[in-house]
KOLLOVO-221103 format. One record per residue (C-alpha): x, y, z; residue in three letters. Coordinates in steps of 0.02 Angstrom, whole numbers, plus 50000, padded with zeros to 5 digits. Layout:
% KOLLOVO-221103
XYZALA ...
***
This chain:
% KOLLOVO-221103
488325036453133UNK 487865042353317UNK 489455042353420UNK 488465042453576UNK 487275028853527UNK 488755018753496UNK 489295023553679UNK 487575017153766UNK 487445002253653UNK 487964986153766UNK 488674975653633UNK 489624989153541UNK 490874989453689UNK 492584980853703UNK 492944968753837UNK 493784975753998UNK 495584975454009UNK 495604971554209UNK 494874956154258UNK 493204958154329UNK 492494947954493UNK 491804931254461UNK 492864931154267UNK 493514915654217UNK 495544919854168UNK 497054905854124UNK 498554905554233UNK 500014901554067UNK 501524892554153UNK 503334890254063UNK 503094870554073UNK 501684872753962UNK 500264872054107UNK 498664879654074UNK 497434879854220UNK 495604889554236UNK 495414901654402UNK 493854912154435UNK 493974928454548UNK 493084926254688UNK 492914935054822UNK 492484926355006UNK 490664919455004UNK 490014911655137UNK 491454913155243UNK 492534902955114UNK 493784907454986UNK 493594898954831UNK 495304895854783UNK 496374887954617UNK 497364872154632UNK 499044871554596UNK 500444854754616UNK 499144851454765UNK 498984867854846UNK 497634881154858UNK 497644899254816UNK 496484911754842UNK 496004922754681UNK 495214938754755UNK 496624945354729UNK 496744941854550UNK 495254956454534UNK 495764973154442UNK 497324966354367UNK 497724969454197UNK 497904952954081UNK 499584950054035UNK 499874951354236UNK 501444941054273UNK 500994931154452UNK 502474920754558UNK 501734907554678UNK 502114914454853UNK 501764904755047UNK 499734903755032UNK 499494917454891UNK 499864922654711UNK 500864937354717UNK 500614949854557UNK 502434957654507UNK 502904974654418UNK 502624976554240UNK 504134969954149UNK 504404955354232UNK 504474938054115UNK 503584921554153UNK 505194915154155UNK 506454921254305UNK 508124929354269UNK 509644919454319UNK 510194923554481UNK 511444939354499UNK 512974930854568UNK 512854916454459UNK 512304929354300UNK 514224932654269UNK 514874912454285UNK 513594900854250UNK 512544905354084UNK 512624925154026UNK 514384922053967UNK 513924907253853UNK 512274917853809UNK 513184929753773UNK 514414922753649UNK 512914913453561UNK 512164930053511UNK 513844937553455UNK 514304924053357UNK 512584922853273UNK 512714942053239UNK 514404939553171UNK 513934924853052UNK 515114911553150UNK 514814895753144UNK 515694887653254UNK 514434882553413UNK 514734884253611UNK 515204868853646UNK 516904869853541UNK 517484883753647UNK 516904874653805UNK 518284869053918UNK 516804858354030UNK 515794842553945UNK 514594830754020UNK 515664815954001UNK 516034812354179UNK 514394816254245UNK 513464801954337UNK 511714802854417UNK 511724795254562UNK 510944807454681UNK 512514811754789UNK 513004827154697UNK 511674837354806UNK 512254841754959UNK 510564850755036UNK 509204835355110UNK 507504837355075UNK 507094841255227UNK 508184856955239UNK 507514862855070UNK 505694860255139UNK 505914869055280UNK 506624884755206UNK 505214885355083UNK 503894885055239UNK 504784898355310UNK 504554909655177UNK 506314908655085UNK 506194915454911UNK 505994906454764UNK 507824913154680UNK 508654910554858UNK 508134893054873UNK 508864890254689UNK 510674897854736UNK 510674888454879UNK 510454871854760UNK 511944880054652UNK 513054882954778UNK 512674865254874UNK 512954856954708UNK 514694845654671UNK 514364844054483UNK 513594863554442UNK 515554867654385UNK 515744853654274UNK 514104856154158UNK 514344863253989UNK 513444881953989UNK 511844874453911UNK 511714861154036UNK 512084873954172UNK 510594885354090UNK 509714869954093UNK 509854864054264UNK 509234881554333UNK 507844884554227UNK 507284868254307UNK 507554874354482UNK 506784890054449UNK 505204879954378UNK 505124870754542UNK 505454883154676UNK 505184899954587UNK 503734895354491UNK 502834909654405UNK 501294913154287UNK 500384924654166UNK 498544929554182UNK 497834926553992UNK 496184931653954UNK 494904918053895UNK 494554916753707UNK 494154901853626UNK 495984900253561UNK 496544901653732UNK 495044891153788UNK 495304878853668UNK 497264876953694UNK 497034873053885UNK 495834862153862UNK 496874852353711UNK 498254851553813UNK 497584841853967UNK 496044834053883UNK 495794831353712UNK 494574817753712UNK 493354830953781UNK 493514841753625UNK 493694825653498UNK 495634829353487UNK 495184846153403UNK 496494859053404UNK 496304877953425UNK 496904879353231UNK 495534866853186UNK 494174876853251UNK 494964893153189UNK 494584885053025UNK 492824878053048UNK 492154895453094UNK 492904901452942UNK 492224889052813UNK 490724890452885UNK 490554909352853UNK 490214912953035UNK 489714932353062UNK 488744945053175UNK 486854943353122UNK 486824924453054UNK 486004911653099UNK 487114894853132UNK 486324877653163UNK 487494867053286UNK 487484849853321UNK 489334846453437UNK 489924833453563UNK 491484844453607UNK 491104852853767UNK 490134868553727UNK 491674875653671UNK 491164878653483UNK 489384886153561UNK 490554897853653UNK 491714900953508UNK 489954906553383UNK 489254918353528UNK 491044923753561UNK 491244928153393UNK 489494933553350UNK 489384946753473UNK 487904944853517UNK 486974947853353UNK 486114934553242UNK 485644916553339UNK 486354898253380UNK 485414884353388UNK 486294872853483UNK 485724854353477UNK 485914844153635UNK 485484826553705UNK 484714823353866UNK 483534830753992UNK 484694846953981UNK 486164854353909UNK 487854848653986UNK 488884861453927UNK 488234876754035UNK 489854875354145UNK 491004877753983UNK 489914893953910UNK 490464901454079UNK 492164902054054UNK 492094911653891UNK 491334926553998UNK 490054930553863UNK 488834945253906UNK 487204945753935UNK 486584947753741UNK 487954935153700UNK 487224921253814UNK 485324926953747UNK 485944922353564UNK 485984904553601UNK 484364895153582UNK 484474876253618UNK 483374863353520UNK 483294846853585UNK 483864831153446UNK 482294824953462UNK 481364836753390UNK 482484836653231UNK 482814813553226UNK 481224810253356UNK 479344808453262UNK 478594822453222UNK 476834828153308UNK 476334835853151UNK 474864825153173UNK 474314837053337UNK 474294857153284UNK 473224860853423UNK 474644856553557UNK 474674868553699UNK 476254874153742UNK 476224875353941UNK 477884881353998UNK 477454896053888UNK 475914898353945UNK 476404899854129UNK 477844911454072UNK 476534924554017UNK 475624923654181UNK 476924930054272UNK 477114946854327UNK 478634957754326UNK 479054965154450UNK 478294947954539UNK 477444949454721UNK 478354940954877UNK 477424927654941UNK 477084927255142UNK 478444914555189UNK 479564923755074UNK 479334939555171UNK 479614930055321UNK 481234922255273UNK 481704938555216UNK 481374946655372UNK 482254933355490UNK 484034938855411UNK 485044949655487UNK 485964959355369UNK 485594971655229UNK 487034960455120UNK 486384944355157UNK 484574953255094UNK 485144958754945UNK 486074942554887UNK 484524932054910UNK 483594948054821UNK 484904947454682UNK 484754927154657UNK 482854927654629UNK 482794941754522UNK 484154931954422UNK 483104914754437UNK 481404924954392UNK 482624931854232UNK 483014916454155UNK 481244911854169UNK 480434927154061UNK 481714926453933UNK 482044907853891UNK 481264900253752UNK 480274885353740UNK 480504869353659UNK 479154871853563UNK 479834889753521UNK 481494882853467UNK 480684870153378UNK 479544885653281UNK 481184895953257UNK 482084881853183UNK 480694879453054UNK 480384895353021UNK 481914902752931UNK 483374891952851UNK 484934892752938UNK 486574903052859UNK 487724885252894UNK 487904871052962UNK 489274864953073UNK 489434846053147UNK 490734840053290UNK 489954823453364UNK 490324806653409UNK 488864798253290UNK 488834792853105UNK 489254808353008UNK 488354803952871UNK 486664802152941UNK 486924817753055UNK 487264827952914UNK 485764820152797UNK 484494825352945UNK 485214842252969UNK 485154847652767UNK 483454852152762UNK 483614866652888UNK 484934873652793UNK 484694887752665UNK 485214883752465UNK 486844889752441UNK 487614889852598UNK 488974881552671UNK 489284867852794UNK 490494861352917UNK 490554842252963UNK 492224837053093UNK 492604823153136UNK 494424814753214UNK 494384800453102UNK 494514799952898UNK 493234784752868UNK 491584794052912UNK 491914808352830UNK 492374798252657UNK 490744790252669UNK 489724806152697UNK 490724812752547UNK 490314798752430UNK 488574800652480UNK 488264818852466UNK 489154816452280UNK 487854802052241UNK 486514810052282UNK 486964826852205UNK 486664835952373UNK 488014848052359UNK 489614856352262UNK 491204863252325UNK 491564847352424UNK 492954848152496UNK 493924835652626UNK 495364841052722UNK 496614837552856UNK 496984849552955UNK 498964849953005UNK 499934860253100UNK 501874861553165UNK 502824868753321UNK 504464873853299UNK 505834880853457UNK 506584894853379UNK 508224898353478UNK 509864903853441UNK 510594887553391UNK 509354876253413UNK 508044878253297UNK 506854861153272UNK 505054853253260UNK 504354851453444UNK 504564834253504UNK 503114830253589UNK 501524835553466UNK 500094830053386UNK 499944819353226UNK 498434825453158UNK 497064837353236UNK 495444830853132UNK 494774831252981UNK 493544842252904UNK 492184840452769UNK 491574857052686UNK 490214858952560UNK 488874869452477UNK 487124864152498UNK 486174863852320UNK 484414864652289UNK 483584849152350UNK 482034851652206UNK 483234854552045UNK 484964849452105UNK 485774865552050UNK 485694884152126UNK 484274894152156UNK 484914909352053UNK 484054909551898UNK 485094912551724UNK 484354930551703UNK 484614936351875UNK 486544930151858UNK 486914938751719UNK 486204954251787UNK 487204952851937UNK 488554948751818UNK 488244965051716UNK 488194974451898UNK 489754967351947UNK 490834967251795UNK 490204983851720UNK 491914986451673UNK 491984971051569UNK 490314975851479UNK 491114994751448UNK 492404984951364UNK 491424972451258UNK 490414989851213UNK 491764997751148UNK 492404982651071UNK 490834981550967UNK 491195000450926UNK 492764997950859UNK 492124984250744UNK 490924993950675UNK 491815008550619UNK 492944996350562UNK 491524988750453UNK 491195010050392UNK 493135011650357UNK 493124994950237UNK 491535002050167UNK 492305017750120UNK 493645011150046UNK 492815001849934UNK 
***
């Protein structure tokens, strides 16, 4: 292969490693937090900025940082730190040596040394005469809120706390680790720049909204994608109420090469928001092709061949590079600045862009008819059975398909029915489970707050609809039997050799 071809080619390079103006990035924070921010630059005199616990902050300076960043919420701005630094704060240096690295510190030694006795057995302090009632602070509100607006840092606000505290003495170690990985969360908050993938994109979204993605986890879709066989140069016929976020998760993974066709209700797609935050390129965004639901569960115009199609037809009367009109030239000329010029330049060439290369629906509609698609996969709200039953037709003998759904009962049914009618083999019905555990030193255990289930999944094969089995002939498998097992037929060869001459050697002897 051509090193320098590979060079030029757009889709054969990785995604940057900074984050780029006007990406979409996730800000990770230790409570679990996941929130979207865009770098932006100021436009129009304005900032646009990310919201967080009810305050705005701007993200141009979030532009040619490396992902993994660590950020700490300063007054008015999100302050990048050096490279080492953890999401989570170290404990303060005058309290490192009381409050928590001693009891840290024993943990680890007596986990290297096999001990088992635990902290709390050496512990002189307990808990036991502890009692919230919110006099054990001695700092007001209003003298903690007033050295946070005048710029007090984060870890000085939290010794302050310590030190003002009647009851910080008395806590067990844990408790005392506790208590100021609390504070720190509060007035030291910090956060990691994470680049958007559909795990990532997936995760956030799960963890503030999962009736948007039909309570589908990140490990669920991991999983979909695979039994569907999803690859570069495939074609992949979608049908999902989840978002766009398995549309962004094909072309994510697709690179670019092969098609979607995304199904969608309505005038338009809703989903065009989401497919921006996966930052997919310009050939990634080009492999999706949208086909309206009617055209697959409407009535068919079969009856009319001779229907003109006349968004396409005024596509291919325009002209590229196209001519400025008079009152464009005009409005053009009444601007003041070269900037302000080019922007309104930039914005029609992009408008003029997505009008020569989108497809119509009558193109979609041709494409989708044209060649069998390489899978299936289903995520919506409606009967999955009837979904499915419409959608079989488009698919290619022989390959697989993907139906989700959040509840058991639909899927059962579609099962039952694709084994009545002997639509397909391999049929398989799954739930998908997963488990967090906390590993620490000490206190290892199943998260508490999780997830029952996250779905269920049907898999299949599709079989031929004329015969009910596979396509593949008898001869042709057993030649690509003999291809791939030539070993096995060297064997049976020689086998038969060694029965003959053992047929010569009994003729012999008699």
């Amino acid at each position: 292969m051509n090193d320098g071809n590979d060079e030029n080619d757009p889709l054969q390079q990785a995604p940057p490693d900074v984050v780029r103006e006007e990406d979409y990035t996730i800000l990770i924070f230790p409570d679990g937090r996941k929130i979207f921010a865009q770098a932006l630059t100021n436009k129009k005199g304005k900032t646009p900025p990310v919201k967080i616990n009810k305050r705005s902050y701007p993200t141009a300076n979030l532009i040619g940082l490396p992902y993994g960043t660590v950020l700490e919420l300063g007054v008015g701005k999100l302050e990048p730190l050096p490279e080492g630094e953890d999401i989570i704060p170290n404990y303060p240096a005058s309290l490192s040596s009381e409050a928590t690295t001693q009891g840290l510190e024993s943990d680890e030694a007596n986990a290297n040394n096999g001990a088992s006795t635990s902290i709390n057995s050496e512990q002189k302090n307990d808990n036991r005469n502890l009692v919230d009632n919110n006099q054990s602070q001695k700092l007001q509100v209003q003298e903690i809120e007033q050295m946070r607006q005048e710029g007090t840092h984060g870890s000085d606000i939290v010794v302050k706390l310590i030190e003002n505290s009647a009851t910080f003495d008395q806590k067990t170690e844990f408790s005392k680790a506790k208590y100021i990985k609390k504070k720190q969360q509060k007035y030291q908050q910090r956060c990691r720049i994470v680049r958007c993938t559909p795990f990532s994109i997936c995760e956030a979204i799960f963890a503030s909204r999962p009736k948007l993605l039909l309570n589908m986890r990140d490990d669920t879709l991991g999983q979909m994608l695979s039994h569907a066989n999803v690859s570069a140069g495939c074609q992949v016929l979608l049908y999902e109420h989840c978002a766009g976020v398995i549309t962004g998760s094909l072309a994510w993974r697709m690179g670019g090469y092969g098609k979607i066709l995304s199904i969608y209700d309505g005038q338009q797609p809703s989903c065009i928001e989401m497919l921006r935050r996966f930052n997919l390129s310009f050939a990634e965004n080009s492999s999706i092709k949208w086909v309206h639901s009617g055209d697959i569960y409407g009535e068919s115009n079969d009856d009319d061949p001779e229907e003109l199609d006349l968004e396409k037809i005024e596509r291919d009367s325009l002209e590229w590079p196209c001519p400025l009109q008079n009152h464009t030239r005009q409005y053009l000329d009444s601007m003041e600045t070269t900037r302000e010029k080019r922007q309104f330049l930039a914005k029609r060439c992009a408008r003029f862009t997505r009008k020569l290369t989108r497809q119509t629906p009558m193109e979609s509609k041709k494409m989708l008819e044209g060649r069998k698609s390489d899978s299936i996969i289903i995520a919506v709200r409606y009967d999955a059975t009837e979904t499915l039953l419409g959608l079989l037709p488009y698919l290619a003998t022989s390959s697989p398909f993907v139906v989700y759904c959040e509840y058991i009962e639909p899927l059962t049914e579609c099962f039952m029915e694709l084994q009545k009618r002997k639509l397909a083999i391999n049929l398989r019905l799954s739930d998908t489970w997963m488990r967090e555990y906390q590993v620490l030193q000490g206190r290892t255990h199943p998260s508490m707050s999780m997830t029952q289930s996250g779905g269920f999944i049907l898999t299949g094969t599709k079989l031929c609809p004329d015969t009910g089995i596979n396509e593949l002939s008898e001869e042709l498998l057993q030649e690509l039997r003999l291809k791939v097992g030539g070993r096995r037929g060297k064997k049976k060869k020689a086998r038969d050799g060694d029965t003959e001459g053992s047929d010569n050697r009994k003729k012999s002897k008699k």
